[in-house]
C-alpha positions, 0 to 999 in steps of 0.5 A: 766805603765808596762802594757801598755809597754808591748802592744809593739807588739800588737798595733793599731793607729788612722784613721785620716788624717791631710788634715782634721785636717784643719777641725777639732778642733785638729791642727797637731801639737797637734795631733802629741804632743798626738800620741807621748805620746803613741808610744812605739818605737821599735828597728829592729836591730838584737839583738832586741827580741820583744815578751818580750814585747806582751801584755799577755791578748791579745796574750792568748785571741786570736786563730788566730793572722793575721799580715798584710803588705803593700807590699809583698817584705819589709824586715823589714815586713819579720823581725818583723812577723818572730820575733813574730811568734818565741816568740808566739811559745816559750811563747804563744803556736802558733803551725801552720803558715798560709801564704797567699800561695798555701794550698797544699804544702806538702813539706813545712812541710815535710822539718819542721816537719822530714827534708825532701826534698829541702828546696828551692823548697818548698818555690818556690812551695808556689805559690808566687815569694815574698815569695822565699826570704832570709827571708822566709828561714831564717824562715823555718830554724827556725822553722825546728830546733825548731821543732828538739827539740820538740816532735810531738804534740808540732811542728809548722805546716806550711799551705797557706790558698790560693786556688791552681791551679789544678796541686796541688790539684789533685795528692791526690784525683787520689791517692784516687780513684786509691786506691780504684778502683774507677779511670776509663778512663773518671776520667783520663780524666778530671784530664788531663784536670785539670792539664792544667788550670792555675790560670786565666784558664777558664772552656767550659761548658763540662769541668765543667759538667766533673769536677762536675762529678768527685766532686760527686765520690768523695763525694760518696766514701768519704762517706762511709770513716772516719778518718784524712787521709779522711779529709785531702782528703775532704779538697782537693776535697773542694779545687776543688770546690773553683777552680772551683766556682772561675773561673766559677764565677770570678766577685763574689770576692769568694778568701777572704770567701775561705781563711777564709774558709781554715784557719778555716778548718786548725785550726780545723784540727790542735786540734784548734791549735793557729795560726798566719796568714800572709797576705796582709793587705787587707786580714786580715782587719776586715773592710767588706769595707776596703781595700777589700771588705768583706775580710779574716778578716772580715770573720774570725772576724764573725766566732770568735769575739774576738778570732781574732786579726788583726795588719797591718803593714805599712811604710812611705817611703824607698824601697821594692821588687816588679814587676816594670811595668815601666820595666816588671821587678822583683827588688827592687823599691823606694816608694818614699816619703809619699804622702802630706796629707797621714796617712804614711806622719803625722807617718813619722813626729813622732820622733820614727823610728819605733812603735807601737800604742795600740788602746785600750790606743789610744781610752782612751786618749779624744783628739785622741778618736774622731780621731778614725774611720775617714779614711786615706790614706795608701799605699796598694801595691800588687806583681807589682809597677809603681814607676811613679804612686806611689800616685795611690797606696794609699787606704783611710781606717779607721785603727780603723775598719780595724785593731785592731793594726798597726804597722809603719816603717819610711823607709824600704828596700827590701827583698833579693831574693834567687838564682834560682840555688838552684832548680836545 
């Protein structure tokens, strides 16, 4: 019985949504009766420590630990990942981060690793308003002082998985051709032109004969090189090309297989490091047609089997911070009550405030491991939210594909957006 309560963090829950319940042998209230047996009911005040309770053979099983969230400005997401990550460094030997965020932010772990640079500019340069929060920072302080105390090679490394704008991948491949006398006038050109493209930029057919161009320098002279500082160079003219591909071919849905594609580069980079990794719930599902289809996951769940474990994260009702497109204004906006019918409606009705679920104890127990694999509504909220649709913000999953553990709040509140001063 210990052992069952210390699947705390690690935890999964049931796909089923009572408006089939009507169709099915089991009533609400007896499905209710079931996941209450199993809940393990968690605190998020702030003398609460969760890890304590991580279940071990999970945590040592797994290499890469993805954590999900329904949106990108709860604070309570914030809180129990941030918590996590500080107990699986100290206890589990997690040694890098990866978040859903520009790859190439070499300030980030300038700031961690030697405390150097503005830690505020580093997190804006992550790419995404949603991470420029009290929380993020809050975190990255953490993990600088953390590694205050440890020698190099036991340091928390900080990547992003996602692929840049240009402007961020170029500075190291121009210093790399200039190093080596290999940076002509028609080189200067297309990095001119490269800086300029944005995240949607769109590329004439010369442009891309000129970006092609510059690729095969690139591979010609990282040919006859070796050593670390050459694969961190390769990685980035790689970066490129994933640019490049995902612009030329916008309809392919290329993002997921390359940010799974850069994690598993990071890890190997890092000595097979073991990382936790934060992303959308969509991204780190293992599901191919889940939220997403062929996400981050279920590339990753390819790669590494069992070596992989995905837990998403998701609330009932309550407020987050996201873009309000009744407004065309970034604020913190209400959810508004769980949709009728809705999985986020039947775990509201559940007597903890906060759980978690072990899909491996949920799928012994006979009258809920039917229920398994049948899909759901939950919410799936990205940077922007119209609270005058907020029931077209639900996707209908199967949670026992998609995750092997989730996580629920009732009722959240948004992350605190940090002052815009400090980047001056």
């Amino acid at each position: 019985m210990r052992n069952v309560r210390r699947s705390l963090i690690f935890v999964a829950i049931v796909g089923m949504a009572f408006v089939q319940f009507e169709s099915r042998s089991q009533s609400k209230d007896s499905v209710l009766k079931s996941l209450d047996k199993h809940v393990i009911p968690i605190s998020l005040n702030p003398e609460f420590i969760g890890g304590e309770h991580l279940p071990a053979g999970l945590v040592d099983r797994a290499s890469i630990i993805g954590l999900g969230e329904a949106t990108h400005g709860t604070h309570e997401f914030f809180e129990i990942k941030a918590r996590l990550l500080q107990h699986l460094v100290e206890y589990s030997g997690v040694r890098v981060l990866i978040t859903e965020s520009f790859f190439t932010n070499n300030e980030l772990n300038s700031y961690v690793l030697h405390a150097v640079g503005n830690p505020y500019r580093a997190i804006f340069n992550m790419g995404y308003g949603f991470f420029y929060t009290e929380e993020m920072l809050a975190l990255v302080e953490w993990v600088r002082l953390y590694n205050d105390r440890q020698p190099e090679d036991m340091k928390v490394r900080m990547y992003g998985c996602d692929i840049p704008v240009p402007k961020f991948i170029t500075p190291p491949l121009y210093d790399f051709l200039a190093t080596n006398n290999r940076l002509t006038a028609t080189a200067e050109g297309t990095f001119q032109m490269l800086n300029k493209k944005t995240v949607q930029g769109k590329f004439t057919r010369k442009e891309q004969e000129s970006t092609r161009e510059l690729l095969t320098k690139l591979d010609l002279l990282l040919a006859a090189k070796q050593g670390r500082e050459t694969q961190w160079i390769g990685h980035h003219k790689r970066l490129l090309e994933q640019y490049l591909e995902m612009r030329v071919n916008p309809t392919k849905g290329l993002r997921d297989e390359y940010m799974a594609e850069n994690v598993l580069w990071i890890r190997a980079y890092e000595n097979d490091a073991k990382v936790m990794l934060w992303a959308h719930n969509g991204h780190i599902s293992k599901d191919e047609k889940g939220i997403l289809s062929k996400p981050m996951g279920w590339y990753l769940k390819n790669e590494l089997d069992g070596d992989y474990y995905a837990m998403g994260l998701g609330f009932g009702g309550g407020e987050f911070y996201a873009a309000n497109l009744t407004k065309m204004k970034a604020e913190p906006v209400s959810a508004g009550e769980a949709l009728v019918g809705s999985l986020d409606a039947l775990f509201s009705e559940i007597g903890a405030e906060q759980f978690f679920l072990d899909m491996a104890i949920v799928g012994a127990e006979p009258d809920l491991k039917s229920l398994l694999g049948h899909s759901g509504l939950t919410k799936n909220i990205g940077e922007s939210f119209n609270p005058d649709k907020a029931d077209g913000y639900y996707r209908k999953i199967a949670l026992s594909d998609n995750y092997d553990g989730y996580m629920f709040i009732r009722s959240t509140s948004p992350t605190k957006i940090l002052s815009y001063d400090y980047l001056k």
